[in-house]
N, C-alpha and C positions, 0 to 999 in steps of 0.2 A: 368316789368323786369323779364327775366328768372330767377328760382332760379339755384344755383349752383348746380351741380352734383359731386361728388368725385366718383371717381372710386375705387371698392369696397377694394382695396390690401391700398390704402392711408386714406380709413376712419379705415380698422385694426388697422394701424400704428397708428394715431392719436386716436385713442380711447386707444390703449394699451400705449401709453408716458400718457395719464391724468391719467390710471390708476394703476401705478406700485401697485396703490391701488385695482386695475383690477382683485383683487382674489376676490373679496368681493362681495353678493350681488343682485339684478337684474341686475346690469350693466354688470357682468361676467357672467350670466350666457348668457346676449344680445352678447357680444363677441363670447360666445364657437358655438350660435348656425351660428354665421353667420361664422366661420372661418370652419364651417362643411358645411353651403351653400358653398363657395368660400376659397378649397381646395388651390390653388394656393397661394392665399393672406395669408393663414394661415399658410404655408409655412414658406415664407416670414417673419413673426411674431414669429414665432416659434425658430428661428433663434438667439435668446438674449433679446425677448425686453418681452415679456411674463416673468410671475416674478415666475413660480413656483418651481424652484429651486434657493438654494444660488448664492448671485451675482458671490462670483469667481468662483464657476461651469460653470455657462454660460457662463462667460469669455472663461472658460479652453474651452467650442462648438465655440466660438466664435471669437476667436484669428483672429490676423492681417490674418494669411492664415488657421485656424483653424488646423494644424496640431500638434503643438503642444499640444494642450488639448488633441486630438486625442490618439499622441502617449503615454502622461503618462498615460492614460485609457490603455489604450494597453499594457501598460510595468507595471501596477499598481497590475494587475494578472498575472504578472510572479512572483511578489516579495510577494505578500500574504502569512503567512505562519499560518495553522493552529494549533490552541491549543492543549496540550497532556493534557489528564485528568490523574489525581493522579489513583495510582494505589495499590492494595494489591500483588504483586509479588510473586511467592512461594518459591523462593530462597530470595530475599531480603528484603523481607517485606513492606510495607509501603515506595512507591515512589514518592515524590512530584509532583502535577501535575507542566504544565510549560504556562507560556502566548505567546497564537501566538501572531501574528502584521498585521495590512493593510495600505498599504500606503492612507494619506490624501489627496487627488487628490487635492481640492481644494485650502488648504495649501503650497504643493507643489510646484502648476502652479504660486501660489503669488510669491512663492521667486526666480523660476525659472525665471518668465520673468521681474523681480528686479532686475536680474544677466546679462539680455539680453539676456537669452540662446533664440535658436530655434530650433525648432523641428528634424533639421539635427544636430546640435551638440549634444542635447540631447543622438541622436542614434546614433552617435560618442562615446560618452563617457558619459554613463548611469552612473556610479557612481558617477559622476561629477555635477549629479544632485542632488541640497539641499532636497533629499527625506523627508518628516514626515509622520513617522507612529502613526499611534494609535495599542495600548497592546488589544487584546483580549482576556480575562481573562477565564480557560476549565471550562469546566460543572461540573466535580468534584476535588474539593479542598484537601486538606490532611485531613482540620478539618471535611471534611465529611464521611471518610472513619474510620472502625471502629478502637480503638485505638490498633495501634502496634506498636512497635519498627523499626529505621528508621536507615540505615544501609550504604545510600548513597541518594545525592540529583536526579534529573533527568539527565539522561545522553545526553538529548539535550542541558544543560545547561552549558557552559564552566566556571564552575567557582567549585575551590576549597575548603574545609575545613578545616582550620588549629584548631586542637583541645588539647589545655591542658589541661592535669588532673591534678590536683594539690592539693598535700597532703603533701609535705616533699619535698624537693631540692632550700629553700631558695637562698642559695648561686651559683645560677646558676639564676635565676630569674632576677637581674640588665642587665645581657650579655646579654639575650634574650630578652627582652623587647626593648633592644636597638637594635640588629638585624633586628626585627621589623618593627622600625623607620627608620633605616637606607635602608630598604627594601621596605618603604613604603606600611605596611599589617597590617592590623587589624587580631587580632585571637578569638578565642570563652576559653576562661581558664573558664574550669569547677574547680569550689572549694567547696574544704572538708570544713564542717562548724566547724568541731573542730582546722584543720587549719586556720581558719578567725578568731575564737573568740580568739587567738593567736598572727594572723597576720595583724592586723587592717591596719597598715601602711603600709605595702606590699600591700594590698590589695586594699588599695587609691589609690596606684601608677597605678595601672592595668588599674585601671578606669580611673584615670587622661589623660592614655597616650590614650584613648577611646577602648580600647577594651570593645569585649562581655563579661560581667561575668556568668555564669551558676551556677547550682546544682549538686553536687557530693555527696547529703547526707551526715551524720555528723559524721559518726566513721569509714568510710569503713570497715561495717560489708558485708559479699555477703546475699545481699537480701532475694535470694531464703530458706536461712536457718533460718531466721527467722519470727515470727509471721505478720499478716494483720497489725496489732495494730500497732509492732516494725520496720515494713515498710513507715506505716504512717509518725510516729512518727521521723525516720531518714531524709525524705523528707524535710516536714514540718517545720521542727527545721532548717534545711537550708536556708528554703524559707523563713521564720521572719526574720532569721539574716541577709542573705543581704537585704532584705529591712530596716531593722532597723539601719546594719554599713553603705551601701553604696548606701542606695534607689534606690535600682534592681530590680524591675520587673522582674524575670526570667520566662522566659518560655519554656526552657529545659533542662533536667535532664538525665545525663550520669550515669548508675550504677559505683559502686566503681567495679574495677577487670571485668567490663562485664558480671556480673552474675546477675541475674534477672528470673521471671518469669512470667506466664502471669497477677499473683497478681501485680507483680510490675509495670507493663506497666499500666494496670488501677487505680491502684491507683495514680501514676502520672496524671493522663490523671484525674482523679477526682480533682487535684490541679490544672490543666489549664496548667499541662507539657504534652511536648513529648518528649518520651523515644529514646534517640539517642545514638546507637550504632558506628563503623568504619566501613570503608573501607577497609585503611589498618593501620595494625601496626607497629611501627616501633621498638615493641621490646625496648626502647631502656631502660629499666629497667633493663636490661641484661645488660649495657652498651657496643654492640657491637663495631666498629670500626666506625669513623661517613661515613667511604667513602662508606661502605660496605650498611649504610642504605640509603644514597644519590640513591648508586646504584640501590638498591630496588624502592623508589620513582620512577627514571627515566624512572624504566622500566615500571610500573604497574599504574603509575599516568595515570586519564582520567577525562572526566567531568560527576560532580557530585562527585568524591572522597572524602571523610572523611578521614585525616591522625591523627594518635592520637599519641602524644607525653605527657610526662612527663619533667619537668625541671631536667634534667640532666644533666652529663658532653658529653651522645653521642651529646643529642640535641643542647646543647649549639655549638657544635661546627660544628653539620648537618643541622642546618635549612637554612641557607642562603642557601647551595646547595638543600636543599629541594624545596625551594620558587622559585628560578633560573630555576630546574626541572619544574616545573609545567609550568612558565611564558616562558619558548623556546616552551612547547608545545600549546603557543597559550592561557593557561589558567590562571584563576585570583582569586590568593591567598584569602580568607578573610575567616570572622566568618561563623560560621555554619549555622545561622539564613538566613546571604544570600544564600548560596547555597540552602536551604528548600524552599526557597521563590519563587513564578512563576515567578518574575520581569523578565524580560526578559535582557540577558545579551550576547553582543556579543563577540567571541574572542578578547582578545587585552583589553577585557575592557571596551571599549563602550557600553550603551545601546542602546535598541531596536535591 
């Protein structure tokens, strides 16, 4: 009896189906040399059934007409966007760095063709495709840049600061916290610790409703006039008590009044804060007119901004047109920690 013969493109194929396990071995390495004997047939094989890449990769080469894998390869480098590293600025000091993105081809092509899309609809209407990205995190971070004062988040980053200092204006405190709420935003309330050891209850409520709580030091003395030791010493005494009234973790520290010096930046930065400055101010300790600081906001708001208010009667009755401002121009309200943060944030709100 003759023996059988396969011809060499059909013993590939059968040798590559026993061995999805085909990475491994002498058997792969008998594969690689005959698929380099007989070019054609390795072709052929190379085409989905070889296993060295993830299965929905091969998928995405391999599609009913293969163009759809094709073109989110194709359109998957249009949308890449690389990482900004943190920076020391000479006007602003210390600038968060921010995280690129790449889309997850392989992710992607699963829910893409879950949804039935094809390769013409897709280039019809790109946006229409269930994209996933993965965050690319930059090469240099904040915590690696040496410790200074941070004065805005990065301005690729559409999201804002909303920041209270808080020493004195209880009675404006219930209207804004509701504001808030009704505006759906989180804020960062930096607190005086001679205020908190005062205002225990006030100070539950902040928390409760989730906002960020911060350090404002404990007597708003201006830092720069006083000693290393009485630097320390007004931090510190901040940082026990919210841990102690409202187990806070804080991790950054607004000078009382903006005054500081490069002792104070590092002594922070020696408690595991950073020293955060504004954007802009809203004054409104003056108690300007609230339309007049509204205005201000509107004009001068951008991403990355830090706005610093006080509970006052301006703010009490400017923050909603504050919050309003920022979100017509496409940006998204919250604590200070977010906007410092790389997380990557798109207009409107959305990530990635």
């Amino acid at each position: 009896m003759s023996k059988l013969r396969w011809p060499p493109a059909a013993m590939l194929v059968v040798l590559a189906l026993l061995l999805g396990a085909g990475r491994y071995g002498p058997l792969r390495a008998y594969v690689e040399s005959a698929k380099a004997a007989h070019p054609g047939a390795a072709a052929y094989a190379e085409s989905g059934i070889f296993g060295d890449k993830p299965g929905t990769e091969k998928q995405a080469e391999g599609d009913a007409d293969g163009k759809l894998g094709q073109w989110l390869k194709a359109e998957a480098g249009k949308r890449a966007v690389a990482p900004v590293d943190a920076v020391i600025d000479r006007v602003w000091k210390a600038i968060p760095g921010y995280n690129g993105r790449e889309v997850d081809v392989e992710a992607t092509y699963g829910k893409a063709k879950a949804a039935g899309l094809t390769a013409e609809a897709a280039a019809a209407a790109p946006d229409a495709v269930p994209w996933v990205y993965r965050e690319i995190a930059p090469k240099v971070s904040l915590r690696d840049l040496q410790p200074s004062p941070v004065y805005r988040g990065n301005p690729k980053k559409p999201a804002v600061g909303i920041m209270i200092n808080v020493a004195w204006g209880n009675e404006y405190l219930p209207s804004i916290l509701n504001t808030l709420d009704a505006e759906r935003v989180k804020a960062t309330f930096f607190l005086d610790g001679s205020w908190l050891s005062k205002n225990k209850e006030a100070a539950e409520e902040i928390k409760r409703r989730g906002h960020e709580i911060s350090n404002h030091a404990y007597s708003h003395k201006n830092m720069s006039t006083i000693s290393d030791a009485k630097q320390l010493e007004e931090i510190s005494k901040t940082q026990s008590l919210l841990k102690a009234t409202l187990g806070v973790d804080n991790r950054l520290f607004a000078p009382p009044s903006g005054d500081f010096d490069k002792r104070t930046v590092r002594i922070a930065a020696g408690l595991g804060l950073t020293t955060v400055m504004w954007t802009l101010d809203t004054v409104d300790w003056k108690l300007p007119p609230a339309y007049e600081v509204v205005a201000k906001i509107k004009a001068n708001v951008a991403p990355g901004t830090l706005i610093l208010m006080h509970p006052t009667s301006t703010t009490e009755q400017a923050l909603k047109g504050i919050i309003r401002a920022a979100k017509n121009k496409g940006l998204v309200p919250g604590p200070v920690s977010e906007v410092l943060s790389e997380r990557r944030l798109e207009a409107g709100g959305s990530g990635k």
